[in-house]
NUVO-665606 format. One record per residue (C-alpha): residue number from 1; x, y, z. Coordinates in Angstrom, 1 decimal, always signed. Last residue first. Layout:
! residues N
(NUM (X Y Z))
...
END
This chain:
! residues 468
(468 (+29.1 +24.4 +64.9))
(467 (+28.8 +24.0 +61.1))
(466 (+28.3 +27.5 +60.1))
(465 (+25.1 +26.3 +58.3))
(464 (+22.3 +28.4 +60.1))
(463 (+24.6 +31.1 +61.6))
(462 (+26.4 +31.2 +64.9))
(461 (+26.3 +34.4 +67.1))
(460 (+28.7 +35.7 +68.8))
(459 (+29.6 +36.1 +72.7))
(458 (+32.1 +36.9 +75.1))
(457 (+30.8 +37.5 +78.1))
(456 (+30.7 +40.8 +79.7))
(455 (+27.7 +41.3 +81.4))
(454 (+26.4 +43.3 +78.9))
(453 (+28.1 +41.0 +75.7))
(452 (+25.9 +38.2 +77.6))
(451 (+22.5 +40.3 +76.9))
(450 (+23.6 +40.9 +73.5))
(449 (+24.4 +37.8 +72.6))
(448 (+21.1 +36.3 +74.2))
(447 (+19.2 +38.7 +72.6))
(446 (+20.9 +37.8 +69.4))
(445 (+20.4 +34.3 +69.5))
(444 (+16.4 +34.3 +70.7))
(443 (+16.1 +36.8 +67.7))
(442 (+17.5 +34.3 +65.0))
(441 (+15.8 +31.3 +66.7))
(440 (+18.1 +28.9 +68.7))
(439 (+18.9 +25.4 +68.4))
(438 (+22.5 +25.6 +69.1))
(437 (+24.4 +27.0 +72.4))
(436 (+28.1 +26.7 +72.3))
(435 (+31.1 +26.3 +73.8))
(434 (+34.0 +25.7 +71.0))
(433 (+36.9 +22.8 +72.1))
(432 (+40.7 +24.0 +70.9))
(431 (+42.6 +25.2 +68.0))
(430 (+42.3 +22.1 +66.0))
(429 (+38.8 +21.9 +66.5))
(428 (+36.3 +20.2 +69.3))
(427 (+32.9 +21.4 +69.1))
(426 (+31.2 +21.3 +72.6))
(425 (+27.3 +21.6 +72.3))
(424 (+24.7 +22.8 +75.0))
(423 (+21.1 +22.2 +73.1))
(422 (+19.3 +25.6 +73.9))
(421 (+15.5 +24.6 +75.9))
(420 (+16.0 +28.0 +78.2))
(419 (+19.0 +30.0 +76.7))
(418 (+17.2 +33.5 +76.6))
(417 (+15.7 +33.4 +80.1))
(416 (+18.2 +31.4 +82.0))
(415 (+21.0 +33.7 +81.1))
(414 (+23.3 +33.0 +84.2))
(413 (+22.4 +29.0 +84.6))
(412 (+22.9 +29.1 +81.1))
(411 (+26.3 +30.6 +81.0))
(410 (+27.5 +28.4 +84.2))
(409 (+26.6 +25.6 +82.1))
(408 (+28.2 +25.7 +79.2))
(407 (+31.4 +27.4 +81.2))
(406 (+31.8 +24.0 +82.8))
(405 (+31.1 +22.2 +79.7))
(404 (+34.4 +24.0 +78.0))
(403 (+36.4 +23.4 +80.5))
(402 (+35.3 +19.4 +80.4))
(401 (+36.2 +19.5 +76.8))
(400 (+39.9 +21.0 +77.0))
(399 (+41.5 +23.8 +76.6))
(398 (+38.9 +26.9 +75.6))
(397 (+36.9 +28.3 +72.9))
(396 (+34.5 +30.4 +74.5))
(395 (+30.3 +31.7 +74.3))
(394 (+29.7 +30.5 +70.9))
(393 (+25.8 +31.6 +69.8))
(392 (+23.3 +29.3 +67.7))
(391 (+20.6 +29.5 +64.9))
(390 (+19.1 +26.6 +63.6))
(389 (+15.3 +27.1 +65.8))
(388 (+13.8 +28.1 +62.5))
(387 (+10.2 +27.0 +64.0))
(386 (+12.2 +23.2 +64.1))
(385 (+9.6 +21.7 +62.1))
(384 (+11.2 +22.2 +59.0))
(383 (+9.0 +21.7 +55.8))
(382 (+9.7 +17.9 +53.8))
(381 (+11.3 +17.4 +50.6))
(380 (+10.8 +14.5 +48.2))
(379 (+12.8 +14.8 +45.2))
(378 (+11.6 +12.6 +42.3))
(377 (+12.8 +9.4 +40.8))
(376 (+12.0 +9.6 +36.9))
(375 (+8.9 +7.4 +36.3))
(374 (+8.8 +3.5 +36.9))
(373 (+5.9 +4.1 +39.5))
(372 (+5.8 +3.6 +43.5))
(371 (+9.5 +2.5 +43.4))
(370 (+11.1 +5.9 +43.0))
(369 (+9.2 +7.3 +46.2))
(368 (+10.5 +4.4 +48.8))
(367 (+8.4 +2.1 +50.8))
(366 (+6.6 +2.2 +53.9))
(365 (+4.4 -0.8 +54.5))
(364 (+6.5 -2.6 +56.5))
(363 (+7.4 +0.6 +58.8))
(362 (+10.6 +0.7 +59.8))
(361 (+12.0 -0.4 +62.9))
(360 (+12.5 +2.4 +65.7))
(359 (+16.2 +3.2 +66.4))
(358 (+17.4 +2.2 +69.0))
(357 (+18.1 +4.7 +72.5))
(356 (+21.1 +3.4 +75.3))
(355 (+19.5 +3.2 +78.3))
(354 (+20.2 +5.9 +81.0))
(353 (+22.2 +4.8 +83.8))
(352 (+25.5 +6.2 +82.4))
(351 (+23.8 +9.2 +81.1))
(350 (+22.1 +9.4 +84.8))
(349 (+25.5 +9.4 +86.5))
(348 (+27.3 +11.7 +84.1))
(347 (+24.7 +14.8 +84.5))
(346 (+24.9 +14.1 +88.0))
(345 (+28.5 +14.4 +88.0))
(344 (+28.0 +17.7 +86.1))
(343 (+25.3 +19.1 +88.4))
(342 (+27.4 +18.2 +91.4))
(341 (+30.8 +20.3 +89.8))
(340 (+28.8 +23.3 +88.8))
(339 (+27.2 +23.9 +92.3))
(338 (+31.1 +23.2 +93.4))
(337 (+32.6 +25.9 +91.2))
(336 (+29.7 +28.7 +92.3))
(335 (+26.9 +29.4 +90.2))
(334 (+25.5 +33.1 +90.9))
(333 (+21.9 +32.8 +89.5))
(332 (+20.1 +36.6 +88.5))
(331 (+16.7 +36.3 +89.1))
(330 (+14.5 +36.4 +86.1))
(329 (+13.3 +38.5 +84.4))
(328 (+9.9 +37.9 +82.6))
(327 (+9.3 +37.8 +78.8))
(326 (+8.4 +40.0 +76.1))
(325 (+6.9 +38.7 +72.8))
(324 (+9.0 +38.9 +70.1))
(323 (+8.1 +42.2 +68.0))
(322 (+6.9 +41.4 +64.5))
(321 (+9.3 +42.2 +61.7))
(320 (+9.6 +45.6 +59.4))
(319 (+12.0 +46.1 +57.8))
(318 (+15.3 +48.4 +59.0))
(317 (+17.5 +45.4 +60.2))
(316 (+17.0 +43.7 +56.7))
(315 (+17.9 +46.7 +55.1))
(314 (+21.2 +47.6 +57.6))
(313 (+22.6 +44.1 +56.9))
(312 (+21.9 +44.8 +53.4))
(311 (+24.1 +47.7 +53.5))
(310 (+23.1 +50.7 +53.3))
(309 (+24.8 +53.7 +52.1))
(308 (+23.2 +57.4 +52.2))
(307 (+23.6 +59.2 +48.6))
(306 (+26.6 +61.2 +47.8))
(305 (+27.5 +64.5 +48.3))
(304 (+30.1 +64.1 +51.0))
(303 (+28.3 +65.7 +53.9))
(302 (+25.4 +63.6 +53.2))
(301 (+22.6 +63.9 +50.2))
(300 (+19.2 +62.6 +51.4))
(299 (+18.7 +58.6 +51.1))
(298 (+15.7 +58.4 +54.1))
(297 (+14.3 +62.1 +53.4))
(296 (+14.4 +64.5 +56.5))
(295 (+16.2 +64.1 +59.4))
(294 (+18.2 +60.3 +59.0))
(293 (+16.9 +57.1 +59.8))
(292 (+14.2 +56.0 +62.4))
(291 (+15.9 +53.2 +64.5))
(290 (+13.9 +52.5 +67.5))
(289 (+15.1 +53.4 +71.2))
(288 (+16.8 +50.5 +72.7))
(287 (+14.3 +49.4 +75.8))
(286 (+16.3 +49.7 +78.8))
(285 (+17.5 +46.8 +80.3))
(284 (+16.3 +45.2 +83.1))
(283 (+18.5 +42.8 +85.0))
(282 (+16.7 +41.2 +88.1))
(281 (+18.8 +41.7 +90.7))
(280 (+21.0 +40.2 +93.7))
(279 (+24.3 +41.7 +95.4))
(278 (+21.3 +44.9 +95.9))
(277 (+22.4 +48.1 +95.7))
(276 (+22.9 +51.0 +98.4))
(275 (+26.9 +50.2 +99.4))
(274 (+27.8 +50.1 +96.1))
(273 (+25.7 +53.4 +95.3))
(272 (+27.2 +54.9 +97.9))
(271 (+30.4 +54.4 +97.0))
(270 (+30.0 +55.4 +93.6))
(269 (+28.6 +58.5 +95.2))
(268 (+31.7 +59.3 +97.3))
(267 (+33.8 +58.1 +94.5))
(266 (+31.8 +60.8 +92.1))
(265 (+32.4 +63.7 +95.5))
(264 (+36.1 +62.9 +94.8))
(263 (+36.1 +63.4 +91.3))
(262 (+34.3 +66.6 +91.3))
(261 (+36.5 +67.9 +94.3))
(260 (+39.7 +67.3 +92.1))
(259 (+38.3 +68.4 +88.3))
(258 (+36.8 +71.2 +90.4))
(257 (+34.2 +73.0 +91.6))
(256 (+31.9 +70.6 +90.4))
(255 (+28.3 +71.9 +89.2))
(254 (+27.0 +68.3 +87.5))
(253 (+27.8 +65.1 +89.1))
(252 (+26.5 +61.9 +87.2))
(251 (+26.6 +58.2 +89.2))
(250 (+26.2 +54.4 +87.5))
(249 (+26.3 +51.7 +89.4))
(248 (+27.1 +48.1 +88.0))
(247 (+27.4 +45.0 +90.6))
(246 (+28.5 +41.5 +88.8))
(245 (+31.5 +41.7 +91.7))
(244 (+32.4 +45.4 +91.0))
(243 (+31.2 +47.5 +87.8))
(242 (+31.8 +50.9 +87.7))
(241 (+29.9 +54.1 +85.4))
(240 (+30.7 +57.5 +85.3))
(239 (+29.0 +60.7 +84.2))
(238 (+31.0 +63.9 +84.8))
(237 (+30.9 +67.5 +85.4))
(236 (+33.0 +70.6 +86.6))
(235 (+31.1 +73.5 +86.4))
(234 (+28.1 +74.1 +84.2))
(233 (+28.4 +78.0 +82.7))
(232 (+32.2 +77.9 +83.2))
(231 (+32.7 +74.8 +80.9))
(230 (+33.6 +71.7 +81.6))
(229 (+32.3 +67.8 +80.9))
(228 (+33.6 +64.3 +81.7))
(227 (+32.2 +61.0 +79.6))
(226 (+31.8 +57.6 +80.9))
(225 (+33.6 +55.1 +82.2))
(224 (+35.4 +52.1 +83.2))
(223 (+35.9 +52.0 +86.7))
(222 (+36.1 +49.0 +88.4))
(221 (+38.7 +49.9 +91.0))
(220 (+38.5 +54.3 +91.4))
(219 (+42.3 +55.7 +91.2))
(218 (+42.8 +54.7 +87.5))
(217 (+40.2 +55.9 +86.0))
(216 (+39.3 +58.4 +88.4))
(215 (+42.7 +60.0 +87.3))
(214 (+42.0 +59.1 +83.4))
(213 (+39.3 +61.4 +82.9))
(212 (+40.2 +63.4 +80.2))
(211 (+41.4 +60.7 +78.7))
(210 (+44.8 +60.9 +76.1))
(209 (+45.6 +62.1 +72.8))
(208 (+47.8 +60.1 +70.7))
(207 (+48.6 +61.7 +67.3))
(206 (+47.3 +62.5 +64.0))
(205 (+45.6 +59.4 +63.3))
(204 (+43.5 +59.1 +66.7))
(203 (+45.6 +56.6 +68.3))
(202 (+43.9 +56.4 +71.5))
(201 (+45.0 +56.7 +75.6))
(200 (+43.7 +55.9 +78.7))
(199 (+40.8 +54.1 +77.1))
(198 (+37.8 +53.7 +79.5))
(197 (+35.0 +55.6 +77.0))
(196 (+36.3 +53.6 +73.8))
(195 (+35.4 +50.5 +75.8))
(194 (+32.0 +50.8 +75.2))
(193 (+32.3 +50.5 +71.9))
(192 (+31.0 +47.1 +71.3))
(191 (+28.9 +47.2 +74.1))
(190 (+26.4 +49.7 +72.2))
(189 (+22.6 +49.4 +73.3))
(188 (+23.9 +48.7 +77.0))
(187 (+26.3 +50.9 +78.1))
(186 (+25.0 +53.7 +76.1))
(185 (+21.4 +53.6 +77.0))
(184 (+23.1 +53.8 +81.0))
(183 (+24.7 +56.4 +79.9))
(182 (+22.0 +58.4 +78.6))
(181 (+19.7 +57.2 +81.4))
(180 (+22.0 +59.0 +83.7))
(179 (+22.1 +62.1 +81.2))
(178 (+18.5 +62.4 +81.7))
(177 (+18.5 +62.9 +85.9))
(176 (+21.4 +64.9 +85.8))
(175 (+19.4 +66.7 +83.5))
(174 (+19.7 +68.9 +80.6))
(173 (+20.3 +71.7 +78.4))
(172 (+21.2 +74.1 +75.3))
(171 (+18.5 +76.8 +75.4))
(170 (+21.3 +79.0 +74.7))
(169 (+24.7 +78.0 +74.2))
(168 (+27.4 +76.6 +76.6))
(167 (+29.9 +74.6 +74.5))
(166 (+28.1 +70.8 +74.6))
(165 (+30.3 +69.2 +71.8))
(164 (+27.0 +68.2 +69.0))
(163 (+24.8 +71.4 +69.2))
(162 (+21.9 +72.6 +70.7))
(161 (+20.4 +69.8 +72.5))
(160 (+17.4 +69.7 +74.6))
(159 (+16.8 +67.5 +77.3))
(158 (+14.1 +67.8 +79.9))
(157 (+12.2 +64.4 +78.9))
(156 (+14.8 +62.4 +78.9))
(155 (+12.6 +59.1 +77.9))
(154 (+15.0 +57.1 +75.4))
(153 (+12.6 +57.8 +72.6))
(152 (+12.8 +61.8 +73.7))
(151 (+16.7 +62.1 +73.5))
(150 (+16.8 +60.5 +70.2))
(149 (+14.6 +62.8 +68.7))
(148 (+16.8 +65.4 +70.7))
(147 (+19.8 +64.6 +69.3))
(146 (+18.2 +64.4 +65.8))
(145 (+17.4 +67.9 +66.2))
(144 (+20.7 +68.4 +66.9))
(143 (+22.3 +67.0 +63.8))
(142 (+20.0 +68.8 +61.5))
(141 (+21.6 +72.2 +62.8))
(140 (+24.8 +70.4 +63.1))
(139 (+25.1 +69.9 +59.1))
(138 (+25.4 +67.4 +56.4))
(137 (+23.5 +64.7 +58.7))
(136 (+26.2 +61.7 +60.0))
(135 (+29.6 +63.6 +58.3))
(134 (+28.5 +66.9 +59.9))
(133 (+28.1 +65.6 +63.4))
(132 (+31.1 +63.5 +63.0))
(131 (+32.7 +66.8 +62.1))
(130 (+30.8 +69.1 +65.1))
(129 (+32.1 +66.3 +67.5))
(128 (+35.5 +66.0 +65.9))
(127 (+36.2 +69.7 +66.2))
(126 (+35.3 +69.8 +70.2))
(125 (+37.6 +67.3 +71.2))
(124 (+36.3 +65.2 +74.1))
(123 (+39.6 +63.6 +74.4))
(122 (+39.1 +60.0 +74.9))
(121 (+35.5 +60.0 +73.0))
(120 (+35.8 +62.8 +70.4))
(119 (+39.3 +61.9 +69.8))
(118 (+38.2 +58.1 +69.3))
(117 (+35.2 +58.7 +67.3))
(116 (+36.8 +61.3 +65.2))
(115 (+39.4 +58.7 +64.8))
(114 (+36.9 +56.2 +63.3))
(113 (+35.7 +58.2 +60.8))
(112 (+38.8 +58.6 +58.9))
(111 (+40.0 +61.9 +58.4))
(110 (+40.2 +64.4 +55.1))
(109 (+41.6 +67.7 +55.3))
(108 (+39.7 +70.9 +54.0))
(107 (+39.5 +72.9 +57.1))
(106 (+42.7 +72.0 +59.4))
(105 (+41.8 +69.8 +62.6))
(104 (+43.6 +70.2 +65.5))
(103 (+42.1 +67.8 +68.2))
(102 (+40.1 +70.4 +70.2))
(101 (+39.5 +71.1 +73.5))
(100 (+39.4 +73.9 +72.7))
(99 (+37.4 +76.4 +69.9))
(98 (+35.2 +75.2 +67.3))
(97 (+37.1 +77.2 +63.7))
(96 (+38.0 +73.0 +62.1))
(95 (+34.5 +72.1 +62.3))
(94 (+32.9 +75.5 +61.0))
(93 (+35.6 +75.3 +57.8))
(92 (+34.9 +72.1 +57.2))
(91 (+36.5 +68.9 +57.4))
(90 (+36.3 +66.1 +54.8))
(89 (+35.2 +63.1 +56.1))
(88 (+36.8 +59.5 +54.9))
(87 (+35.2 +56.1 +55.6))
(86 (+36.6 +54.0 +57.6))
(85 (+34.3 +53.5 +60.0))
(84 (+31.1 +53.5 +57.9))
(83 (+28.4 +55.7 +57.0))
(82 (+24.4 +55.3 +57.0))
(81 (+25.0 +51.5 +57.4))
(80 (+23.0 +51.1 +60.3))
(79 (+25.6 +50.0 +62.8))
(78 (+27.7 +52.7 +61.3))
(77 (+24.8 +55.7 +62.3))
(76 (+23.5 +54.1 +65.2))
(75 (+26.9 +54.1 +66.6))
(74 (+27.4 +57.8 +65.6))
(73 (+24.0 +58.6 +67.4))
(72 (+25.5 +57.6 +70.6))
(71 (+28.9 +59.6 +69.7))
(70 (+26.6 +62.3 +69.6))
(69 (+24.4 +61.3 +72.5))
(68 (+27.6 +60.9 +74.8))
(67 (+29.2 +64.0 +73.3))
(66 (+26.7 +66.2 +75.2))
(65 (+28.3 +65.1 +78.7))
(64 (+30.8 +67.9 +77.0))
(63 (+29.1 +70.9 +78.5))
(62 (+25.3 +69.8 +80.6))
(61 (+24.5 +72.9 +81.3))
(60 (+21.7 +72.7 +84.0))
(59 (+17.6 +72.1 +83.8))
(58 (+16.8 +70.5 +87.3))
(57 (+16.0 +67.1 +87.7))
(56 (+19.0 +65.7 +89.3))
(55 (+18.6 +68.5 +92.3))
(54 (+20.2 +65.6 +94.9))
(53 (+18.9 +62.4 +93.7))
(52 (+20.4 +58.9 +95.6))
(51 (+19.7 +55.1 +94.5))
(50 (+18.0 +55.0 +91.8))
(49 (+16.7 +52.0 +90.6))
(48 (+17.4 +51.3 +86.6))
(47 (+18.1 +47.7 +87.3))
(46 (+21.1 +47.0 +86.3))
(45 (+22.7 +50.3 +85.8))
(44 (+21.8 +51.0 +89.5))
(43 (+21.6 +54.4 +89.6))
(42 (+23.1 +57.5 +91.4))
(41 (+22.1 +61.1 +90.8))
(40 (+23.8 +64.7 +91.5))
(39 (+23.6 +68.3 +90.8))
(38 (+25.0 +71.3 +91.9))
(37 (+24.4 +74.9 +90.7))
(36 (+27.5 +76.5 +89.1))
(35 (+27.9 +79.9 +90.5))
(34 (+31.0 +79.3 +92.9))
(33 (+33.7 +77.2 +91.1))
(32 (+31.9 +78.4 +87.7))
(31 (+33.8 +81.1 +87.7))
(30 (+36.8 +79.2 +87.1))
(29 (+39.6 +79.6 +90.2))
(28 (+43.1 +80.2 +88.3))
(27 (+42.2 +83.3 +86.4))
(26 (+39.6 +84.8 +88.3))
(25 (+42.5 +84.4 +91.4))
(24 (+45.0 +85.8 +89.1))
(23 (+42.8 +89.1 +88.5))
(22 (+42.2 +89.4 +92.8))
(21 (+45.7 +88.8 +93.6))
(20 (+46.5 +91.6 +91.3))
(19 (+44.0 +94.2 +92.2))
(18 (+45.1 +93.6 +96.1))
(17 (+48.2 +93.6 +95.3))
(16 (+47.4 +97.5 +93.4))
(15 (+45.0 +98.1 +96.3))
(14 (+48.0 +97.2 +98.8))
(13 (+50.5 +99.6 +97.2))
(12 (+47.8 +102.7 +96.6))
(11 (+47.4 +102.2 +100.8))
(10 (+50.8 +102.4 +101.0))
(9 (+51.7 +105.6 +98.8))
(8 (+48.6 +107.3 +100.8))
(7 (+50.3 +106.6 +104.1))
(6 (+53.3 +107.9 +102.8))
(5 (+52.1 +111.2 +101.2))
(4 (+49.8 +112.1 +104.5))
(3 (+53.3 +111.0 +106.8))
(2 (+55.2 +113.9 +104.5))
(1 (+58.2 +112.8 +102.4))
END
């Protein structure tokens, strides 16, 4: 073989390596590793501050972050009575046809509602989002522009969904900026499925799927959230909240390279953000968006053919009832063990000093209905003057009494606003003694609840004639 025949035999040889390194590098590295612009914002979730902005108000794809408004919605949706957990939803053919990840779904089966939630949530399948989409408003076109009336009462102003899973699509965007107040919105308008975002795992009916995000769950202490998000057009994303020592900070990445350099630049942030907020604030939450129904007519057909249940739960929620007045913050109390101790002994000392309270006499004069005339006794009623203060909240059953007063009085200390005036009561049962706060309005007692559920007290509210 001639040298011109062998050199041009190995330069062939290193352009075809060099063709073949190139095609498995497109198909290891995603595109998006080097075209996806970069994004970032921390907040205190407490507060609303923020605490670091890099870019977070540029228009990006925001991929699978999506599912956070339509599992949002989906909470509205059962809360209100539109459609309930267990209720079955038929898959269609445009549910079942969304491409990974996915959860399986055949066209035609039926699936409860609640694992849709779950795989949508823990696995961010793509078919459960457009079905839950479907089930709430008969079709992701409607869907959508719910989504975005949603999106403009909670204030993210550069939003604008598309579709329910977040696959790249056009005009399909947002915010690093809005999808921070999204999660924040979610932490604290829904606590009672909250926890669905920090599950490593869920039963979803047809299997167990597991969490996207489950490294930075388990690597990063007090992390318990929110939603990750990938496609080619956005990069590697992710919105994730942590709680440490009373302390919540919320930070959103958009334009990772990768699921490892994505989570390590959200530490980096939740970090920060630690580091940044104050031990000490106000809580402010944000004002829950109000509930205006389905697109379109109130009792429109669903996905089922049927006519929108509510309950009456969901009636009375939807009329119309005057706004409470709002009131101030105020600073957040820390109560140690021995603050609570000292108030308690002094709580004893001036009950022992205190005298003990008689009755007053009766009136001479006063004398009872039936013996004014010989007539037919009548009932005498009188109107409450209590301003319909007989609603309470239960905040623990614990061991013993003086447990149970400890936790009394850390709670208020902790939710002075809300629990101001409330009469601190321990019922004792057979299973133990009941903290609780009585002599609370309707509203005053689900505030309260709600505000405690936040921080993570147990809470529920005590109706009139419970017998607390």
């Amino acid at each position: 073989m001639s040298g011109h025949s062998l050199t041009s035999s190995r330069r062939h040889t290193r352009l075809g390596v060099f063709v073949v390194t190139a095609f498995w590098l497109l198909v290891l590295v995603p595109l998006s590793a080097a075209s996806a612009p970069y994004a970032a914002m921390v907040m205190d979730a407490r507060s609303g501050e923020i605490l670091h902005s890099e870019n977070a108000d540029t228009r990006l794809h925001p991929a699978s972050l999506t599912k956070m408004m339509t599992l949002y919605i989906v909470f509205e949706a059962v809360e209100n009575g539109e459609i309930g957990l267990d209720d079955p939803v038929r898959i269609s053919r445009h549910a079942a046809s969304e491409p990974p990840s996915k959860l399986g779904l055949r066209a035609g089966q039926t699936i409860r509602l609640r694992y849709l939630i779950r795989a949508a949530a823990v696995k961010s399948a793509n078919d459960a989002a457009t079905a839950l989409a479907e089930a709430i408003e008969g079709s992701e076109a409607r869907f959508a522009r719910r989504m975005n009336r949603t999106a403009r009462a909670m204030g993210m102003s550069r939003t604008t969904f598309r579709n329910a899973h977040g696959l790249t699509e056009n005009g399909h965007l947002s915010t690093a900026h809005d999808m921070t107040i999204l999660g924040r919105h979610v932490f604290y308008d829904y606590p009672d499925y909250y926890n669905l975002f920090s599950r490593i795992s869920a039963n979803t009916g047809m299997g167990k799927v597991y969490h996207t995000n489950r490294k930075l769950l388990r690597a990063y202490r007090g992390a318990d959230g929110i939603k990750t998000g990938y496609t080619r057009a956005a990069g590697f994303n992710l919105v994730a909240s942590a709680e440490r020592g009373g302390e919540r900070v919320i930070a959103t990445v958009f334009g990772g390279r990768s699921t490892r350099t994505r989570n390590a630049r959200v530490k980096e942030l939740l970090d920060l953000g630690f580091r940044a907020a104050p031990s000490r604030v106000a809580l402010r939450t944000p004002p829950r968006p109000p509930y205006m129904g389905r697109i379109g007519s109130g009792n429109a057909p669903g996905a089922f053919g049927r006519k929108v249940r509510l309950t009456a739960a969901a009636a009375v929620r939807k009329s119309l009832r005057p706004r409470a007045r709002p009131l101030p913050e105020p600073p957040v109390i820390i109560a140690d063990k021995a603050g609570i101790e000292k108030a308690l002994n002094a709580a004893r000392i001036e009950t022992a000093k205190a005298d003990p309270v008689k009755p007053a006499a009766r009136p001479a004069d006063l004398v009872r209905e039936a013996s004014k005339s010989n007539d037919t006794p009548r009932i005498v009623t009188r109107l409450s003057t209590s301003g319909g203060r007989n609603w309470g909240i239960n905040v623990g059953r614990y061991g013993s009494r003086y447990q149970a007063r400890k936790v009394l009085l850390a709670t208020a200390l902790n939710e002075i606003t809300t629990l101001d005036g409330a009469l601190r009561k321990v019922s004792q049962s057979k299973d133990g003694y009941d903290a609780n706060f009585m002599g609370l309005t309707r509203e005053k007692a689900d505030l309260a609840c709600r505000r405690l559920q936040a921080k993570k007290i147990t809470c529920f509210m005590i109706h009139p004639g419970d017998g607390a």
